[in-house]
C-alpha positions in Angstrom: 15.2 -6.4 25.1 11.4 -7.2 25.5 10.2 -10.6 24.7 6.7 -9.6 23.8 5.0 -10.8 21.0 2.1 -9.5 19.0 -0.4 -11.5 16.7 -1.9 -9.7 13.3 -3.3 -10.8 10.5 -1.6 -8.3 7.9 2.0 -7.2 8.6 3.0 -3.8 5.7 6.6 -2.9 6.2 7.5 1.2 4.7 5.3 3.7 4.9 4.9 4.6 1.0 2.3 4.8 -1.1 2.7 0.7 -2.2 1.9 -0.3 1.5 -0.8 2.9 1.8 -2.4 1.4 -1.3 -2.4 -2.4 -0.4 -3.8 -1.3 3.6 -6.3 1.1 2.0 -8.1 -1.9 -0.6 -7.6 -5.0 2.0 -9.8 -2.6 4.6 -12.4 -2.6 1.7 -12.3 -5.9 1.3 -11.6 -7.7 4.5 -12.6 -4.6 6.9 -12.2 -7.5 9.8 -8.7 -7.9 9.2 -6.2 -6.2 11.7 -3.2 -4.7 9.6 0.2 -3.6 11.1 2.5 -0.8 9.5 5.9 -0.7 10.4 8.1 2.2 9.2 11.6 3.4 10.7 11.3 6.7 9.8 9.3 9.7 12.0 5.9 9.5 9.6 4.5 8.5 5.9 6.2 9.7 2.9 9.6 10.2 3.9 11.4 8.1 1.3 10.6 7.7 -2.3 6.6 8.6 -2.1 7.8 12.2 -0.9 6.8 15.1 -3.3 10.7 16.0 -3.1 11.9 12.6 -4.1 10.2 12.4 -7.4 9.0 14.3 -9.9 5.2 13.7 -9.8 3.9 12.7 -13.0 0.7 11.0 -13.3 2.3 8.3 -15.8 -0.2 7.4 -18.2 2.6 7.8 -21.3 0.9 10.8 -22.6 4.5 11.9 -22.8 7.3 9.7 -21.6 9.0 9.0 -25.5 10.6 5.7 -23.7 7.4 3.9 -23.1 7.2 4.0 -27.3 9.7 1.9 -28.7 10.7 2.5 -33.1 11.1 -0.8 -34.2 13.4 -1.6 -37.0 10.8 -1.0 -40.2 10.0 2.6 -39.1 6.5 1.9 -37.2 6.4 2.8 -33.6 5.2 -0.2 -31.2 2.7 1.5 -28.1 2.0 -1.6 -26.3 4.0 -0.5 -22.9 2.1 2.5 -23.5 -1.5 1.4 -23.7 -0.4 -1.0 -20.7 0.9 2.1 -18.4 -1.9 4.4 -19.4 -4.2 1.1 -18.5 -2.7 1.1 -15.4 -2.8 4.6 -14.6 -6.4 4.8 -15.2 -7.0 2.0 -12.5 -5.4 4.3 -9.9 -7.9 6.9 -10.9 -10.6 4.9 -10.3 -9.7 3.7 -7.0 -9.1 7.5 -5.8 -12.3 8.1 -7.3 -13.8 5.4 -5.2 -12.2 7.0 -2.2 -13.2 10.3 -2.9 -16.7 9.6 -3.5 -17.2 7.4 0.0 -15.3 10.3 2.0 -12.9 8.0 2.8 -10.0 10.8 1.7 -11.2 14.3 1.3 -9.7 17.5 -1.3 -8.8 15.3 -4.0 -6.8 18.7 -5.4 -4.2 18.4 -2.3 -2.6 15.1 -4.4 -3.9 15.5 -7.7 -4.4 18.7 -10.3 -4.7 18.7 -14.0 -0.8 19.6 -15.7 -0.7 19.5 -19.8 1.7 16.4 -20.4 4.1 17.3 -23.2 6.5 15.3 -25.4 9.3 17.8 -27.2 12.1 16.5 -29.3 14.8 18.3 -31.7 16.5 17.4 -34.9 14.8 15.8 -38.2 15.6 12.3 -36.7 13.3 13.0 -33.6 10.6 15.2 -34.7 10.5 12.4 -37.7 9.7 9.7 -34.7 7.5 12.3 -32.6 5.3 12.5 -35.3 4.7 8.9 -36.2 4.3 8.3 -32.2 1.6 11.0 -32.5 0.1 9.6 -35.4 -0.1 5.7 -33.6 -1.3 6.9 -30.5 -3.9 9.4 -31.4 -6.2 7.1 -32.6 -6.2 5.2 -29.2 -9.3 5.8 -27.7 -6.9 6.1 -24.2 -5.1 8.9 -26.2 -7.8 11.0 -27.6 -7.3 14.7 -27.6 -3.7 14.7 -28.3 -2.2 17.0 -30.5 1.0 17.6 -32.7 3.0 20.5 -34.0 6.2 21.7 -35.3 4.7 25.1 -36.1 7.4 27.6 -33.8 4.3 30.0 -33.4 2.0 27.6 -31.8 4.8 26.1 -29.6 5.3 29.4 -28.3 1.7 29.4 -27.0 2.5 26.0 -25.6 5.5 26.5 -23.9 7.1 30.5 -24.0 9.9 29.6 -21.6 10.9 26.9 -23.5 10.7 29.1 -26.8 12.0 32.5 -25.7 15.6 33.3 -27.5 16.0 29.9 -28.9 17.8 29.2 -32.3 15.2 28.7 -35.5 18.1 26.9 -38.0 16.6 23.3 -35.7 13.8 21.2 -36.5 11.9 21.3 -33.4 8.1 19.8 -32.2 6.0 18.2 -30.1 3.0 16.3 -29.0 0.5 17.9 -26.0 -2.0 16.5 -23.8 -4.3 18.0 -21.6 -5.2 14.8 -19.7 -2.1 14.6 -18.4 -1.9 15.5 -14.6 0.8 16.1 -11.5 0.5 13.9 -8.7 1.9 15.0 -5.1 2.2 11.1 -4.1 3.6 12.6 -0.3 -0.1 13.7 0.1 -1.8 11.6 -1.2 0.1 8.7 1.0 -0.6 10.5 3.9 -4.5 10.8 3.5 -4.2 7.4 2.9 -2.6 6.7 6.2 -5.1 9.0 8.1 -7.5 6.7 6.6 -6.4 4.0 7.7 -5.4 5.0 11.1 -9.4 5.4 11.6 -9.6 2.2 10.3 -7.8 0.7 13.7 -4.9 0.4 11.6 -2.0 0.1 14.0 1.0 2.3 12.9 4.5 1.9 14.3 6.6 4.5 13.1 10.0 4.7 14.6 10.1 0.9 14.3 12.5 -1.5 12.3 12.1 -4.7 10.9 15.9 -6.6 11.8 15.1 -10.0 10.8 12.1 -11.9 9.3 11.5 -15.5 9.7 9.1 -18.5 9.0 6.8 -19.3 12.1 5.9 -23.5 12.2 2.4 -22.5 11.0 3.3 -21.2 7.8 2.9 -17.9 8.9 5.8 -14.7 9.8 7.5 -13.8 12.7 9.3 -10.3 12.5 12.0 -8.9 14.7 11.6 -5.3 15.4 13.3 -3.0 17.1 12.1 0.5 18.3 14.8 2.8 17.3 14.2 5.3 20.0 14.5 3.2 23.0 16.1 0.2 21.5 13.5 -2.3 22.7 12.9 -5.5 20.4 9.7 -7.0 20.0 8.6 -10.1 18.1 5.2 -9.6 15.6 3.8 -12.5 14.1 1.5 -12.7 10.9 -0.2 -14.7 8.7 0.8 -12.3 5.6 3.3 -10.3 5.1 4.3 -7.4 2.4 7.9 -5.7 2.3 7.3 -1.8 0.5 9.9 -0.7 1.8 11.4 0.6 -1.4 15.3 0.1 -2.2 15.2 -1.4 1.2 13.1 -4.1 0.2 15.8 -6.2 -1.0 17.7 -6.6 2.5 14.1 -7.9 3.6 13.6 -10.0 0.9 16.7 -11.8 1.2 16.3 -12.3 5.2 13.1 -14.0 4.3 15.1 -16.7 2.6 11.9 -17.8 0.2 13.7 -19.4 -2.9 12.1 -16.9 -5.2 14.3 -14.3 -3.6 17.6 -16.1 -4.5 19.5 -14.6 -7.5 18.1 -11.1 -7.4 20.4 -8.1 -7.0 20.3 -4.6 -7.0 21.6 -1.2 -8.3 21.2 2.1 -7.0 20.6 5.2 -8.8 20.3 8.7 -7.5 18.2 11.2 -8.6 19.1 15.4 -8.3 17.1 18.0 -10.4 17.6 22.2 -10.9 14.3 23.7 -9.4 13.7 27.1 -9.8 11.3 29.2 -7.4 11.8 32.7 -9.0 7.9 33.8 -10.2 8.9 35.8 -13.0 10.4 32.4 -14.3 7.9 29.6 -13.3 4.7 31.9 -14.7 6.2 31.0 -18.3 5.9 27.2 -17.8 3.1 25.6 -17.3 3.2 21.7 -18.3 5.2 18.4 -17.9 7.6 18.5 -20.9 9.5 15.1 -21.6 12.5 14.9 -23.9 14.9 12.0 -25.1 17.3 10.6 -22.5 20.6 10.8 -23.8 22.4 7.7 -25.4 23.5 5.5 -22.4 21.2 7.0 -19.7 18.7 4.1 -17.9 14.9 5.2 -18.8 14.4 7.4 -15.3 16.8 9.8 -16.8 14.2 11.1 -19.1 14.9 14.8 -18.7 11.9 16.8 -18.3 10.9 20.2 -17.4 7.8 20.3 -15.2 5.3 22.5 -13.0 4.8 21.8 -9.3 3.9 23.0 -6.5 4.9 22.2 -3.0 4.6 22.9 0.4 2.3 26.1 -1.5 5.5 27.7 -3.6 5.3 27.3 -7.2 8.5 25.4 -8.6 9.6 24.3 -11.9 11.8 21.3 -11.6 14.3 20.0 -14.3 16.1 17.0 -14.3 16.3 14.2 -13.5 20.5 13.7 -13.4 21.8 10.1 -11.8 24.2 10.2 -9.6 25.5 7.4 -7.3 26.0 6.1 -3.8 25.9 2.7 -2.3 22.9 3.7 -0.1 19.5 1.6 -1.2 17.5 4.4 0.5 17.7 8.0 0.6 18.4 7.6 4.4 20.2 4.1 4.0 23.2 3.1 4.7 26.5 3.8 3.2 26.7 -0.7 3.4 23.9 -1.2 1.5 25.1 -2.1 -2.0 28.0 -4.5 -0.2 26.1 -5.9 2.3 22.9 -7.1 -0.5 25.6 -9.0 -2.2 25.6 -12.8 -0.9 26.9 -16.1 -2.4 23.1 -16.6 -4.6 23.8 -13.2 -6.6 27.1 -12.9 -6.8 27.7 -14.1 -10.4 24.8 -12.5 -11.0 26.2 -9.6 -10.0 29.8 -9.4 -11.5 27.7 -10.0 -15.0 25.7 -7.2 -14.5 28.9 -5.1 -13.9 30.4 -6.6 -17.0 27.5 -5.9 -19.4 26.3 -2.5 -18.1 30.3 -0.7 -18.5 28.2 1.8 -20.7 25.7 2.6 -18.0 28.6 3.1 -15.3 30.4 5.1 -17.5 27.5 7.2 -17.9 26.6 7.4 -14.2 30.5 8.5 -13.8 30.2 11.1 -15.7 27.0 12.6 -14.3 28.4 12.6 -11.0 31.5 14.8 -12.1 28.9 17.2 -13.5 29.5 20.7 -12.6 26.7 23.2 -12.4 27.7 24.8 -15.2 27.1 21.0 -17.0 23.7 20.8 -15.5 22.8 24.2 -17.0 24.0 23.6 -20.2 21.7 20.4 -20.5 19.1 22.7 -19.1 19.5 24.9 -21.5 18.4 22.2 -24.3 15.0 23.2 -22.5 15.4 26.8 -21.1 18.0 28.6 -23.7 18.0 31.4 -21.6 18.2 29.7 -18.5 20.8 31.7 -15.7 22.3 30.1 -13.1 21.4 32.5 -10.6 17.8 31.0 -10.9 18.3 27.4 -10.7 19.3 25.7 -7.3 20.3 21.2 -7.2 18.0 19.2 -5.5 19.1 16.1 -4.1 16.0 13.3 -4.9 15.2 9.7 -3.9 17.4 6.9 -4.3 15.9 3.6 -6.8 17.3 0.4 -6.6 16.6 -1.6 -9.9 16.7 -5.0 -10.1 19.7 -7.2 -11.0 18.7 -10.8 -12.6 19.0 -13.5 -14.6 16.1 -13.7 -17.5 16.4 -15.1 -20.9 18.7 -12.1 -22.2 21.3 -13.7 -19.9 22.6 -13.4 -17.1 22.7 -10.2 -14.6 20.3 -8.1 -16.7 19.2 -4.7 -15.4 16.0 -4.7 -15.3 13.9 -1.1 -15.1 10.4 -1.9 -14.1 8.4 -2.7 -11.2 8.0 -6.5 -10.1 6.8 -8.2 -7.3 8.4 -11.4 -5.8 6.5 -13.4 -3.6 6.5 -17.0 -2.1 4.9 -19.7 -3.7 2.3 -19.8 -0.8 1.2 -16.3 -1.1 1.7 -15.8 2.7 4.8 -13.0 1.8 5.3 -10.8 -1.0 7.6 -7.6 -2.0 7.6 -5.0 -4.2 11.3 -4.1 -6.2 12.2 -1.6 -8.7 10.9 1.4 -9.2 9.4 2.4 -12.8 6.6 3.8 -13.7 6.3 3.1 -9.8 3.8 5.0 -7.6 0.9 5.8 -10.7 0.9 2.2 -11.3 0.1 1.3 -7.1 -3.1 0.5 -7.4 -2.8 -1.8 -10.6 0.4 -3.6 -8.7 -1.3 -3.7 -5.0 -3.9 -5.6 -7.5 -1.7 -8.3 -8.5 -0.4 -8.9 -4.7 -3.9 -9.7 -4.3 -4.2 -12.2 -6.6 -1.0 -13.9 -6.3 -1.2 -13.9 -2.3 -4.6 -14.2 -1.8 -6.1 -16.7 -4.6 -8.8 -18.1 -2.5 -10.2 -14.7 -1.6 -9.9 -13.6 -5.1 -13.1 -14.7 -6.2 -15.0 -14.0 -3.1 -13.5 -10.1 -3.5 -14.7 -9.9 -7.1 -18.1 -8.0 -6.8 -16.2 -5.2 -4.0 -13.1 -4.8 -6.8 -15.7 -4.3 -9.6 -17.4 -1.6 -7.3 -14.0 0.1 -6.9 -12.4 -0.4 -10.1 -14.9 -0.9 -12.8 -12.4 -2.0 -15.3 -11.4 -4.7 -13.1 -11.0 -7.5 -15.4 -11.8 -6.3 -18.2 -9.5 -5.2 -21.4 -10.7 -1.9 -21.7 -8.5 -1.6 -25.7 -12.5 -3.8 -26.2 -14.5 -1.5 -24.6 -14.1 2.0 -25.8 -17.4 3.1 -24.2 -16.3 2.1 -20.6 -13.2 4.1 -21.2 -15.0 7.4 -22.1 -16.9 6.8 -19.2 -14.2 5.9 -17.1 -12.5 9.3 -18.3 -15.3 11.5 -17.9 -16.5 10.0 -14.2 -12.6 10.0 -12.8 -12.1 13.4 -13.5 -15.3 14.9 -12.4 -14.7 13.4 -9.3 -11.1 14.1 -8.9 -11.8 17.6 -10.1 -9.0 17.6 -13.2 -12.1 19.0 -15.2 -11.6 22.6 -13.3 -11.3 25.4 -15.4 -9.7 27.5 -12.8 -6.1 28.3 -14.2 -3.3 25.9 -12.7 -1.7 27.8 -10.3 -5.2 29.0 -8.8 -6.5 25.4 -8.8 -3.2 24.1 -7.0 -2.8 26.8 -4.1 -4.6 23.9 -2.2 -1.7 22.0 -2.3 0.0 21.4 1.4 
């Protein structure tokens, strides 16, 4: 036990691409500051920001059919849409900032052009796909989109997808070649490099056991070096908790009263990935279908291209699963133990009103191979087992509260709780999650930091020229925000995929 105890102005507990993102703008606009990270795992990117926990998609709902709701006369509401694609075009322009400063070099080692693809069956569903197509594609954020339910021209588009597959079935889909693959893992890490030459200090191997209000209105953080089992105490005057599903034990040993009432449930996530070349050379896109009735919205199944760690992949999924664990590497506790007198009700209502979603999970976790393949082979008819291998993904904890709809609602964004004095805030919940960092770090800013706000205005501009403004207004600033973020991110390359991504590490 070591009583020492270190001073900082900016405490970022996990290692992910939240806490990467938030270090990376605060050394742009208070370069003075010193920042702390604290991570209990060996190095960045180990959790849910890893390229293997998640499937990558840039999400700017170019095709993800559950960001486009039908509403009850026929018309198809975009508004979550417009706001993800919004969001997703901030994070483009901070990269782009980064890029073009040398601050992180190869923008193709996180981020490479990938069509974006939207693919439904059955009149019902090609009936909706079309009226989504026909709302969104005179969005000025949506321009170059294009529909068919011609068989010929969606064997161009997709010939894995359309090799030996039935033609008595309405079939079509929507295609996008904005759309792009992210390898978050990567790009978190550059980020941390970054910052490391920044002077940013970077425990790894360290865990945050307790966290605690200091008389000065500041933090004061018990932390424990899990290799040698020395405690240390690190006080700051700010504090952020992204440490993913483990943000919620954090939260609630911070004891703020905006933390009270807030549960969680963990989900798992497995997909089939396939590494056999004569397979993945006939797929090259991001292809989104409908999730099943029942499913929560991250069980969107899509077929999509990757490549990691320099092998070319195709990855299908995802399937839920369960176990109590908040984290990938959590604890087998962590469900029980986030359950304390302030949820509880809030909890057992959630279990009462979500017996569809359990019964749903249930049954994915009997799923045998076979199961898996046969839902594969909605995609891939000719899909053999021999070729497709199950890959475990990250865990996501999403949130458990009460909100006007009642009590214990499941809720399936992102939020971010913090205190009322902005001195400590944390990120829950997971969707669209990391392609949205950069719009979320954003609003930890101006929630925690309102006197700096102003002061920061002219530096966020320079980063993010959208930054306050509704860009739905300003169709010019959008084509140039388009045309600038891709030259400099390099998504205008006209290299085929799989040459342009052999970058990749």
């Amino acid at each position: 036990m070591s009583n020492r105890q270190t001073r900082t102005d900016v405490i970022l507990i996990g290692a992910g691409i939240m806490s990467a993102t938030l270090g990376a703008l605060l050394k742009e606009l208070a370069p003075d500051w010193d920042i702390t990270v604290i991570e209990r795992r060996s190095g960045a990117a180990e959790e849910s920001s890893n390229e293997w926990n998640n499937a990558g998609t840039g999400h700017s709902s170019l095709c993800e059919l559950n960001y486009t709701v039908e509403k009850s006369d026929g018309s198809v509401d975009i508004s979550k849409a417009v706001k993800v694609n919004e969001e997703f075009q901030v994070s483009r322009q901070f990269w782009s900032y980064l890029v073009e400063r040398k601050l992180i070099r190869n923008p193709r080692d996180f981020v490479v052009p990938v069509p974006h693809m939207s693919f439904v069956q059955g009149e019902k569903d090609v009936s909706f796909l079309k009226r989504r197509f026909d709302a969104l594609s005179v969005n000025p954020l949506f321009q170059g989109m294009e529909y068919t339910d011609d068989p010929a021209k969606l064997a161009e588009w997709i010939p894995l997808m359309m090799k030996d597959r039935a033609k008595n079935e309405p079939i079509a889909a929507t295609r996008s070649e904005a759309g792009t693959d992210v390898n978050f893992g990567a790009l978190t890490r550059l980020l941390f490099d970054h910052l490391k030459s920044k002077n940013v200090d970077i425990k790894f191997r360290h865990d945050v056991k307790d966290i605690k209000r200091t008389s000065d209105g500041g933090w004061e953080l018990k932390v424990r070096n899990v290799d040698d089992g020395t405690v240390e105490r690190r006080t700051a005057k700010f504090v952020f908790i992204g440490g993913g599903g483990g943000s919620l034990h954090l939260l609630q040993k911070s004891g703020i009263p905006e933390g009270k009432g807030i549960g969680g449930f963990p989900v798992s996530g497995l997909f089939m990935v396939c590494q056999k070349p004569e397979v993945v050379a006939q797929h090259q896109a991001k292809v989104y279908g409908k999730a099943p009735v029942g499913a929560p919205p991250m069980s969107v199944p899509h077929l999509d291209t990757r490549v990691i760690d320099n092998k070319d992949s195709l990855l299908f999924g995802p399937f839920a699963g369960f176990s109590p664990k908040f984290l990938k590497f959590g604890s087998m506790f962590d469900l029980v133990t986030s359950i304390k007198m302030h949820n509880l009700v809030t909890m057992m209502a959630a279990g009462v009103k979500n017996v569809p979603l359990t019964t749903y999970l249930i049954k994915q976790v009997l799923l045998s191979k076979e199961k898996r393949m046969d839902a594969l082979r909605e995609f891939v008819p000719n899909a053999r087992s021999e070729d497709w291998d199950l890959l475990v993904a990250g865990q996501r904890v999403q949130i458990i509260k009460d909100t006007s709809a009642g009590k214990g609602t499941l809720q399936f964004g992102t939020e971010v709780i913090s205190a009322a004095d902005g001195s400590i805030a944390a990120l829950l919940g997971a969707s669209p999650g990391a392609s949205t960092a950069v719009s979320v770090m954003l609003e930890v800013l101006n929630k925690c930091f309102p006197q700096q706000i102003k002061t920061w205005e002219p530096k966020l501009k320079e980063m993010i020229p959208s930054y306050g403004v509704p860009l739905l207004k300003n169709p010019e600033l959008i084509q140039e925000i388009l045309a600038s973020t891709e030259r400099t991110l390099g998504l205008n390359e006209s290299q085929p995929l799989k040459a342009v991504r052999r970058t990749v590490s």
